[in-house]
N, C-alpha and C positions, 0 to 999 in steps of 0.2 A: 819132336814136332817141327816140321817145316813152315816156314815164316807164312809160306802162301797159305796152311793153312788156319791161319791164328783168327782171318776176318772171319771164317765162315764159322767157325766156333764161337765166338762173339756173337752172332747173326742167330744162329742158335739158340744161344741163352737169351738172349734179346726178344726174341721171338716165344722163350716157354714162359720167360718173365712179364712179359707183356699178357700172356693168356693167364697168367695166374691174378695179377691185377684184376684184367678184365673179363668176371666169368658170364658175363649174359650183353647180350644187344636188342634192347626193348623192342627198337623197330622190326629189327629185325623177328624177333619172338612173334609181334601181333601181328606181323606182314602175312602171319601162316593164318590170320581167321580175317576174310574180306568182311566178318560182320561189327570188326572193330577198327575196319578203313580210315571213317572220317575222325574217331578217337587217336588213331596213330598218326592222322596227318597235322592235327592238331600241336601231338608233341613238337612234330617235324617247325613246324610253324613256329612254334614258341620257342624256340633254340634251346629245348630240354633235354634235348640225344644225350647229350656232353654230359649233365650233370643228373641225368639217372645211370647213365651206363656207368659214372663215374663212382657208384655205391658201391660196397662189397655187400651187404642186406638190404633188402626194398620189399616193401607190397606196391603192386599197383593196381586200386579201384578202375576196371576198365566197364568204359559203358556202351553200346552198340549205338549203330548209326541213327537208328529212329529216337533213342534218348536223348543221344548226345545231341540233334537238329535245335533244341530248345537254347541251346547258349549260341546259337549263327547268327543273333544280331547283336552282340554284347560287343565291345570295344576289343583288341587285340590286349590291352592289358587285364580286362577281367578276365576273357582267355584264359590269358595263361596264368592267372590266380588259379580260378577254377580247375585247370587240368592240374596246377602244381599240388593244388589240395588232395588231389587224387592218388597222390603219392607218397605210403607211409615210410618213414625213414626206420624201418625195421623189418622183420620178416615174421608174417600171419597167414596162416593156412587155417581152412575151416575148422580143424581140431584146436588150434590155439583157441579160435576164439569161440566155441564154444564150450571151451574152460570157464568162459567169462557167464554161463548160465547165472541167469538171477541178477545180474549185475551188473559194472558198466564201466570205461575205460577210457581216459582220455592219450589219444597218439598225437603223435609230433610230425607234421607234412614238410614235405620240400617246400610247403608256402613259407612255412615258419624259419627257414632256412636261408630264405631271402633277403631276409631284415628287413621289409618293409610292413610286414602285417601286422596289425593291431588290434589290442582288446581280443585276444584268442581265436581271431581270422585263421593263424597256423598252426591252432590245431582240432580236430576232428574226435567225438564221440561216439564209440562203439559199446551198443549195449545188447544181451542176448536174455530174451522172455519167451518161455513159451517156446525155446526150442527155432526162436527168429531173430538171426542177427537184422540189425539197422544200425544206419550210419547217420549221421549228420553231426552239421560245425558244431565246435565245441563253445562259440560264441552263445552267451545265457539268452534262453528262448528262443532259437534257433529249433527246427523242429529236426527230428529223427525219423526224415522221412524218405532215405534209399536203404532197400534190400537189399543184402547177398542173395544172388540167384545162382552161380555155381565155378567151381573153379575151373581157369582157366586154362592155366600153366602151374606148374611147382619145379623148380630145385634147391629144395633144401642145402644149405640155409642161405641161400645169394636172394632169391627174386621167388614171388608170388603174384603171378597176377590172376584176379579173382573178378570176377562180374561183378553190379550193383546196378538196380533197375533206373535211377536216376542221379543227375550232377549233385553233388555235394557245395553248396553255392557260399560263400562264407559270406555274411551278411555287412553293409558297408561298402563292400568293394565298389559299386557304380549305384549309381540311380536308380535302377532295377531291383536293387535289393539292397531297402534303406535297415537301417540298425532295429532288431526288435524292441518295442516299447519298454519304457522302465520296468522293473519287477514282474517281467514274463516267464511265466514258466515254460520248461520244455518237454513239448508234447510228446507222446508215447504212437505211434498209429496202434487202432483199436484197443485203446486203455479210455475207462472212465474217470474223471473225477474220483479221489477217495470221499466217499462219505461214511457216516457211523453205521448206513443198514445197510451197506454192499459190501465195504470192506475193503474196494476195488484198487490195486495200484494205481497213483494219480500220476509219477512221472520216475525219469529216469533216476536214478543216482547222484549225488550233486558233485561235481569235480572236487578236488583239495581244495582247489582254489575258494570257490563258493565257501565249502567249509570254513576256512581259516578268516573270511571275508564275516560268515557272520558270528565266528565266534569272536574275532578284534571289535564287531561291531558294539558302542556302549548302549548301555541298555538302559531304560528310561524308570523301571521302577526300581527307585530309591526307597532305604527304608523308612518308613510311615513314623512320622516323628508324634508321638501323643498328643493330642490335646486338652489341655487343662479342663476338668468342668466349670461352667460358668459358676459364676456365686450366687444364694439366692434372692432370688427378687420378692419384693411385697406380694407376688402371685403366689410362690411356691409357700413363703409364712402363711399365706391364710390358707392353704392347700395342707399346710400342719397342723393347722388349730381344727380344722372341721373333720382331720382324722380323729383326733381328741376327740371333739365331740360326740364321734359316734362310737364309742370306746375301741376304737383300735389301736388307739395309743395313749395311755392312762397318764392326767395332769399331774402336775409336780406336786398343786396344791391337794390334790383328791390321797395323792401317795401319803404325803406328812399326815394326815386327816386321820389316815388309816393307820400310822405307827403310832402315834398318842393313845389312841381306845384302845390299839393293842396291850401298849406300856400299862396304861388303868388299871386293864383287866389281870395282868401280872403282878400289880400291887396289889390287889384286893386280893388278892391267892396267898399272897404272903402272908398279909395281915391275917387275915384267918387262920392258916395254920401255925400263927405266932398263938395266935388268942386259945387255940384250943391246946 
């Protein structure tokens, strides 16, 4: 091998190593549908190129231009919460997830990967009823209220990008979306309350977390320690005596009364059959 050619064999390997690292370019991927424009310009904006492309596995929730218009007056950091959340750090294609029939799953976002989010801002709940995936933050009472509408792109197993009718908002991040109130649950769209005469699913699934949260939680019924019955009082004595008296409970003095004339009558038996 000649010296001149040692760069360009380097140049080579550099070049297949570089493509194996890097197997997908987001922008470039949703550059090919103008109706996920303002969602790719978004990433562009947020200096996301770098660390989605820089995945070996990803899903990407992408939303079209008329959805995604509802977060254009949000600050440039909820932004890019918001698109970061859109971004699962694994790989989910419509068959994955509806494995999840009946059920419900919490995934881990590029938000969460950021190290600023809190109270489970980074990560997102996927549950599937009915044959309908829905997404929403995995933050408790947080509603599940974007659809999968259809896939986007697939290469197994690097990158997924999939539709969903609406932003996936993780609650807390700005003023627009303050924290859900204490002990809320999370809604299901078209599920009733469960009651005893319908039966009806009332919510999702509850994360580990929740789990593990109320089973640490202590619990307030302690075992019921007896109470002595009181002693009786002068009510309950006369409450004695007037059972006596109406023979429901026979006197002590009536008892002996009655053993003597019995004893009597056992003597005089004797005597008799002595005498005869």
């Amino acid at each position: 091998m000649s010296p001149r050619s040692s760069p360009l064999y380097c140049l080579v390997f550099l070049l297949t190593f570089s493509s194996g690292i890097q197997a997908f370019n987001i922008t470039r991927l949703l550059g090919q549908y103008p109706e996920f424009g303002a969602f790719n310009q978004y990433i562009i904006d947020s200096k996301l190129v770098g660390q989605i492309n820089g995945r070996r596995t990803i899903t990407v929730l992408a939303i079209d231009n008329s959805s995604i218009a509802s977060i254009s007056s949000r600050s440039k950091d909820a932004i890019k919460a918001i698109i970061s959340t859109h971004v699962i750090l694994d790989y989910y294609d419509e068959k994955k997830l509806m494995d999840l029939q009946g059920s419900s799953a919490i995934l881990t976002t590029l938000y969460q990967a950021s190290g600023i989010a809190i109270r489970r801002q980074g990560f997102i709940n996927v549950a599937v009823f009915d044959g309908e995936v829905v997404f929403g933050s995995a933050v408790k009472g947080a509603p599940l209220n974007s659809k999968l509408v259809k896939t986007v792109a697939t290469q197994p197993y690097n990158i997924s990008v999939l539709q969903v009718t609406a932003p996936i908002i993780p609650p807390g991040i700005d003023a627009q979306s303050p924290w859900p109130a204490p002990g809320a649950e999370t809604p299901l769209p078209h599920r009733k309350p469960k009651t005893p005469s319908t039966g009806d699913y009332d919510a999702a699934a509850e994360s580990p977390e929740d789990a593990e949260a109320e089973a640490e939680a202590p619990t307030d019924a302690a075992t019921p320690t007896p109470t002595p019955a009181p002693a009786p009082g002068p009510a309950d004595k006369a409450a004695d005596e007037d059972a006596d008296d109406d023979g429901s409970k026979p006197h002590n003095g009536s008892t002996r009364t009655q053993m003597g004339l019995l004893e009597s009558m056992v003597m005089g038996l004797v005597s008799l059959f002595v005498a005869l």
